[in-house]
Legacy VTK file of the C-alpha trace (Angstrom):
# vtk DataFile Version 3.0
C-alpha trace
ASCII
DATASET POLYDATA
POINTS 306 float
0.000 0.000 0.000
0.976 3.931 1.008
4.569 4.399 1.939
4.871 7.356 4.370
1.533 8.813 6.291
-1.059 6.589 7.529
-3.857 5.544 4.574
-6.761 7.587 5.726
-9.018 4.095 5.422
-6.757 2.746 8.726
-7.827 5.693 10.874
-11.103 6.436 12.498
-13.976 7.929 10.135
-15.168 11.632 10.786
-17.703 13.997 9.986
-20.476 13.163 7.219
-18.523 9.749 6.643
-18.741 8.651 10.747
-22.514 9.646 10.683
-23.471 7.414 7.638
-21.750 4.912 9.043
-23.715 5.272 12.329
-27.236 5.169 10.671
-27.464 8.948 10.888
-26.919 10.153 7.432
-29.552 12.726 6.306
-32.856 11.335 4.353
-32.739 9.122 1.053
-33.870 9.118 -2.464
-34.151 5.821 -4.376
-30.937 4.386 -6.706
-29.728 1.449 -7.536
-29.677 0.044 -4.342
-33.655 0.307 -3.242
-35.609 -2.985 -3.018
-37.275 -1.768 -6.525
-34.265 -2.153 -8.422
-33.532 -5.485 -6.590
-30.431 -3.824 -4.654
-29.781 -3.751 -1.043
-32.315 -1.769 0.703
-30.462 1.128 3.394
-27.654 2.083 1.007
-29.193 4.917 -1.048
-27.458 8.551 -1.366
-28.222 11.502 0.476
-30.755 13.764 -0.333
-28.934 16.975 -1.854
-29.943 20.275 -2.944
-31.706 20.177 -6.790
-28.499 21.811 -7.527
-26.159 18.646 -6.868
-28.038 16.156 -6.663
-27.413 12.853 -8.540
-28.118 13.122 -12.566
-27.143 12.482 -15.942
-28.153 15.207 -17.679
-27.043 18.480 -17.863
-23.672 20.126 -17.073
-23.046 17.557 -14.713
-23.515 14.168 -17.309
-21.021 16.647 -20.140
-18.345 17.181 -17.194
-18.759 13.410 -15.987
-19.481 14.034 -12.876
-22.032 12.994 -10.133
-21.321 15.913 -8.332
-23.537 15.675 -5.233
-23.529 11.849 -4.797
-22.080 10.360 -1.398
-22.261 7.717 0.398
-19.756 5.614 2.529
-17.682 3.221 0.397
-14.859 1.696 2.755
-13.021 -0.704 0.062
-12.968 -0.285 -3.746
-12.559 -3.319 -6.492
-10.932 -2.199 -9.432
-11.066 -3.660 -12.776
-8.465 -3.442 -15.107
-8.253 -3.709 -18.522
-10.070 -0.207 -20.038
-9.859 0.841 -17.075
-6.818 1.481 -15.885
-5.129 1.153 -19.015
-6.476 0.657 -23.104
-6.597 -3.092 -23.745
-6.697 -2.637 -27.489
-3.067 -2.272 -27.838
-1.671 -4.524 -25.916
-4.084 -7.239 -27.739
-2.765 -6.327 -31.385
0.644 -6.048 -30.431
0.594 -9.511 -27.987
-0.533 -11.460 -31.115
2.054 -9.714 -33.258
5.226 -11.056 -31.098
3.560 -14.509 -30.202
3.528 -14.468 -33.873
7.157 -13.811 -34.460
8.389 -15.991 -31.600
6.480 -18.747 -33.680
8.643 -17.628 -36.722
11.826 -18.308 -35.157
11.178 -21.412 -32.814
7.878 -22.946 -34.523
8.399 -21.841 -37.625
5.708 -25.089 -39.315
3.291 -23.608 -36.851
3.886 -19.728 -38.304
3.066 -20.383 -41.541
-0.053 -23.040 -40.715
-1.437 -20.359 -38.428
-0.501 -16.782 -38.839
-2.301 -14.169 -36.280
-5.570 -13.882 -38.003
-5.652 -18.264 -38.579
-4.284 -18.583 -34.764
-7.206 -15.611 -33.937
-9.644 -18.608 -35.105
-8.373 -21.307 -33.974
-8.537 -19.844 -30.270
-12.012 -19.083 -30.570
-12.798 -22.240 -31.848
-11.463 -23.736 -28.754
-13.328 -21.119 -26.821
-16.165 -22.938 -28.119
-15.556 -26.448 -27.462
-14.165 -25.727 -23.735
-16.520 -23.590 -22.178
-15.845 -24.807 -19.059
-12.633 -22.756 -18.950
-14.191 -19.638 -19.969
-12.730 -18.025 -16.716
-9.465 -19.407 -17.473
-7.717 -17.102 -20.562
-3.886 -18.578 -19.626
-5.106 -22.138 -19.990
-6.840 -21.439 -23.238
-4.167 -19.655 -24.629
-1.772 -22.327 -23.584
-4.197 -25.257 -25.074
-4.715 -23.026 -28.331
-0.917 -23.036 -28.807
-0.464 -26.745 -28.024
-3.063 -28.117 -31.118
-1.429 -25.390 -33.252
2.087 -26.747 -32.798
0.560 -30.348 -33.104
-1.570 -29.559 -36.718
1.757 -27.953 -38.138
4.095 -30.669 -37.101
5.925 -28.970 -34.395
7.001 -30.320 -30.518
4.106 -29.276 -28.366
6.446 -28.742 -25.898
6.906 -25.426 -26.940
3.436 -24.016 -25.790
5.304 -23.034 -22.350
8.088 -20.871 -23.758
5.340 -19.464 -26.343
3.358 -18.328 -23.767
5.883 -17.252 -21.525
6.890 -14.819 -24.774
3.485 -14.310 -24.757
2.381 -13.064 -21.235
5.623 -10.830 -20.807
4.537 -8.827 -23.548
0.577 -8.944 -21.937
1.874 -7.347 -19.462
3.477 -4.624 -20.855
0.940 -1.733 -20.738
0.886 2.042 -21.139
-1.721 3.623 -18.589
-4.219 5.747 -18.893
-2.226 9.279 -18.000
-4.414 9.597 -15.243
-4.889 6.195 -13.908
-1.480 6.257 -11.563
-1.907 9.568 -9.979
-5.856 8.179 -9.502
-4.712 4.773 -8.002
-2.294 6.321 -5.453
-5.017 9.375 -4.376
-7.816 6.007 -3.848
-5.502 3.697 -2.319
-4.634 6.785 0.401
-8.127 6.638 1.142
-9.289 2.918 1.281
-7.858 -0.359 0.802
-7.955 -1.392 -2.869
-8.420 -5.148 -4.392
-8.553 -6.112 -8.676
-11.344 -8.099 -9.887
-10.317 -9.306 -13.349
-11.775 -11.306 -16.129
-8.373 -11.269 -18.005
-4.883 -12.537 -17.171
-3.064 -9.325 -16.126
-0.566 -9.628 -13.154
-0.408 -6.491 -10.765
3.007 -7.132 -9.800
4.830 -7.401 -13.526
3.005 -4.438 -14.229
4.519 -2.580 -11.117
1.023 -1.612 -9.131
0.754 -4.012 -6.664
1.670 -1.934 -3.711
-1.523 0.194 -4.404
-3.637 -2.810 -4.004
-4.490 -5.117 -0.593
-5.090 -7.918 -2.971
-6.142 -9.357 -7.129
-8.678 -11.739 -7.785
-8.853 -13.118 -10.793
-11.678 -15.112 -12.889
-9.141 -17.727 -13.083
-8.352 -18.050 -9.173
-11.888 -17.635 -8.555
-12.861 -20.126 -11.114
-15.968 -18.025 -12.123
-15.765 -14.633 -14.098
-17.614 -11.369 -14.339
-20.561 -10.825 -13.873
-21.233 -13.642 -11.753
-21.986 -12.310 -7.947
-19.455 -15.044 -6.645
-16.374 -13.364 -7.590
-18.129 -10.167 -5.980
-18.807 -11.640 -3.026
-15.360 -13.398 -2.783
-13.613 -9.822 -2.797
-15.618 -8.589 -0.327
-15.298 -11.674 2.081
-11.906 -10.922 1.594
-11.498 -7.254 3.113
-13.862 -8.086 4.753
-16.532 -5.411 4.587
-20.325 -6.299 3.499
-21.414 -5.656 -0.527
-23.197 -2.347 0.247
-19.941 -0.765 1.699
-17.812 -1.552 -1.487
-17.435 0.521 -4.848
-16.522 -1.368 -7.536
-15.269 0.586 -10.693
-14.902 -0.668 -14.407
-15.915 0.378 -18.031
-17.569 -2.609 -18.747
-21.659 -1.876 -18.515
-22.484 -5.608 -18.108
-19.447 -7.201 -16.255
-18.725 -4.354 -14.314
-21.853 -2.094 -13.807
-24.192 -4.234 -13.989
-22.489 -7.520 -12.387
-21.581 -5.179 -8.948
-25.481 -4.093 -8.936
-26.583 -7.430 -8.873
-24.697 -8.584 -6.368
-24.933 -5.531 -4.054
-22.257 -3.463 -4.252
-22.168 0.057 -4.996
-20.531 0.973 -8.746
-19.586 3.182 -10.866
-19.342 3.518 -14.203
-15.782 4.777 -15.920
-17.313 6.043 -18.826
-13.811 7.703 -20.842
-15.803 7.641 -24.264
-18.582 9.568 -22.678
-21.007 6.825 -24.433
-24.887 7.194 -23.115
-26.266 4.636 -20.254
-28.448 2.309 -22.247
-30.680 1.267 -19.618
-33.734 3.341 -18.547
-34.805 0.957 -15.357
-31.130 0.827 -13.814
-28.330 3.377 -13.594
-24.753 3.198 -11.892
-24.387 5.143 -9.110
-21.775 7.226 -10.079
-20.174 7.831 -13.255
-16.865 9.290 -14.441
-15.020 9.983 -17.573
-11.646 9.378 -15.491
-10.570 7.956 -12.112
-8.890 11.128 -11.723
-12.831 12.420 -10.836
-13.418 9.574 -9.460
-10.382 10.477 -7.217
-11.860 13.773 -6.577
-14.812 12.580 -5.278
-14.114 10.209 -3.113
-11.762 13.233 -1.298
-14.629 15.141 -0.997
-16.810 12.161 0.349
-13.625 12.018 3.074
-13.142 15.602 3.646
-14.460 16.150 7.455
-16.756 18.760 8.421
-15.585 22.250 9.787
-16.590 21.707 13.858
-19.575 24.510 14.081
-18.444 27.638 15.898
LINES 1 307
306 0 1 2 3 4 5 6 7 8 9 10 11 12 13 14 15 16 17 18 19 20 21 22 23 24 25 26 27 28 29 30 31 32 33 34 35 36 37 38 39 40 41 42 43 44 45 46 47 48 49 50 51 52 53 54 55 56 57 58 59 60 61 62 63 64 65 66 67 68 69 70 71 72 73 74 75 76 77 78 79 80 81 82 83 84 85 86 87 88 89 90 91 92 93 94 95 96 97 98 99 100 101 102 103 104 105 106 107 108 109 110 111 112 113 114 115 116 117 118 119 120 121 122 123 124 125 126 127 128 129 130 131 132 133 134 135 136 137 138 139 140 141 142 143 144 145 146 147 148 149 150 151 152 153 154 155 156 157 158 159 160 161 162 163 164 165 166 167 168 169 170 171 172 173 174 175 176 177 178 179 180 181 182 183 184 185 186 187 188 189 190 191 192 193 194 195 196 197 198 199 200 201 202 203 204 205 206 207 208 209 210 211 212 213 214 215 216 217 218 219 220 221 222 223 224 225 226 227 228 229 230 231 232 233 234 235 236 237 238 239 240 241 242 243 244 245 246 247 248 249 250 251 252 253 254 255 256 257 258 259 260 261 262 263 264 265 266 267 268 269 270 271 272 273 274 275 276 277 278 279 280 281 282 283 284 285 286 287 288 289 290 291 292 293 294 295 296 297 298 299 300 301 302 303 304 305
């Protein structure tokens, strides 16, 4: 975690923060988390002036803010890819030096399957093993394996392929303001990764921001399934109402957190439009950088009243 000062999450809550967590918080409007949306009932925001209240129109949906919104949130689950970093990238450019690692030690296997041929032969696999759906490493592995066996080569080379493979996975560029973000939310309250893919927090030198990853594959269920929800906060341990998760994804992320209870918010960085008119996230940002911001605010205690 935090070198230096004291994370803000290890010492005692104050102010507007304390009082919510005491049951005195000031009266509620319905959101996500009302027994009509299916959601936790007792978890809803605070009632604000008209002026900063909760919304997704107007100044406030352009600047990607909830301004207005709070609530307590006393652990955050991160996702990762498009969130804290563009997958896109890292996908084409993964494929492009499995492919010329192939070349040089597989070279039968190259020229039966180039990128777009191995693309397909992946997915096919996808298909027949859905059991492993949670498991990316293993598929990629098994993908490489019959590719080297239908060309002719020594399947034995799946494990340095992939090991070629996953160093290069894990060589991302972040978002530019995903690392000043992480630091600013881990000072606040303990962090933990929920991840459908196969990144590692540790090669990709962010690990000390975060109390722990889970993974789909560890887990052995992905996004959106509750489970893996549940599992991260058992872990912190803090009930689902008191955690935010955050993530771009509308139905893994957004959606998958509501269902099982948690609070969530929506990093929204290509300021697309919600596309559900019965259920909204409860807060949305265009960066964690806001995201950031708010959550100081939430945490900023109360001048003491003359």
């Amino acid at each position: 975690m935090n070198r230096g000062r004291e994370p803000s999450w290890a010492r005692p809550a104050t102010g507007s923060v304390a009082r919510a967590r005491q049951g005195r918080s000031a009266p509620r409007v319905p959101s996500l988390h009302t027994p009509a949306h299916g959601g936790e009932p007792g978890h809803a925001p605070q009632r604000l002036p008209e002026s900063g209240r909760h919304t997704t129109d107007g100044p406030w949906r352009k600047a990607g803010y909830h301004i207005g919104m709070h609530f307590p949130v006393r652990a955050i689950t991160l996702d990762l890819d498009d969130t804290l970093w563009p997958f896109a990238p890292i996908g084409a450019r993964v494929e492009r030096v499995l492919h010329e690692w192939l070349l040089q030690h597989c070279p039968r296997t190259a020229q039966r399957f180039p990128i777009e041929a191995m693309r397909k032969l992946r997915e096919q696999l996808f298909i027949e093993r859905p059991d492993l759906a949670h498991d990316f490493s293993l598929l990629r592995k098994l993908s490489l394996v019959r590719a080297m066996e239908l060309a002719g080569d020594d399947p034995g080379h799946a494990d340095a392929a992939f090991k070629a493979f996953y160093e290069e996975r894990n060589r991302v560029e972040f978002y530019d303001d995903a690392l000043p973000a992480l630091a600013r939310l881990a000072a606040r309250v303990p962090l933990a990764a929920i991840s459908n893919g196969n990144a590692d927090l540790s090669r990709v030198g962010v690990s000390a921001h975060f109390a722990f990853q889970l993974g789909a594959r560890e887990h052995g269920t992905p996004k959106p399934a509750a489970s893996i929800f549940h599992a991260a906060c058992a872990r912190f341990p803090h009930t689902p109402g008191d955690v935010l998760h955050v993530g771009d994804d509308i139905e893994m992320d957004v959606l998958g957190a509501h269902r099982a209870g948690l609070r969530s918010c929506w990093i929204n960085r290509d300021n697309a439009r919600w596309p559900h008119a019965d259920v909204r996230p409860d807060l949305e940002f265009t960066t964690l950088a806001q995201l950031a911001d708010w959550l100081d605010a939430a945490h900023t205690p109360e001048p003491l009243a003359a």
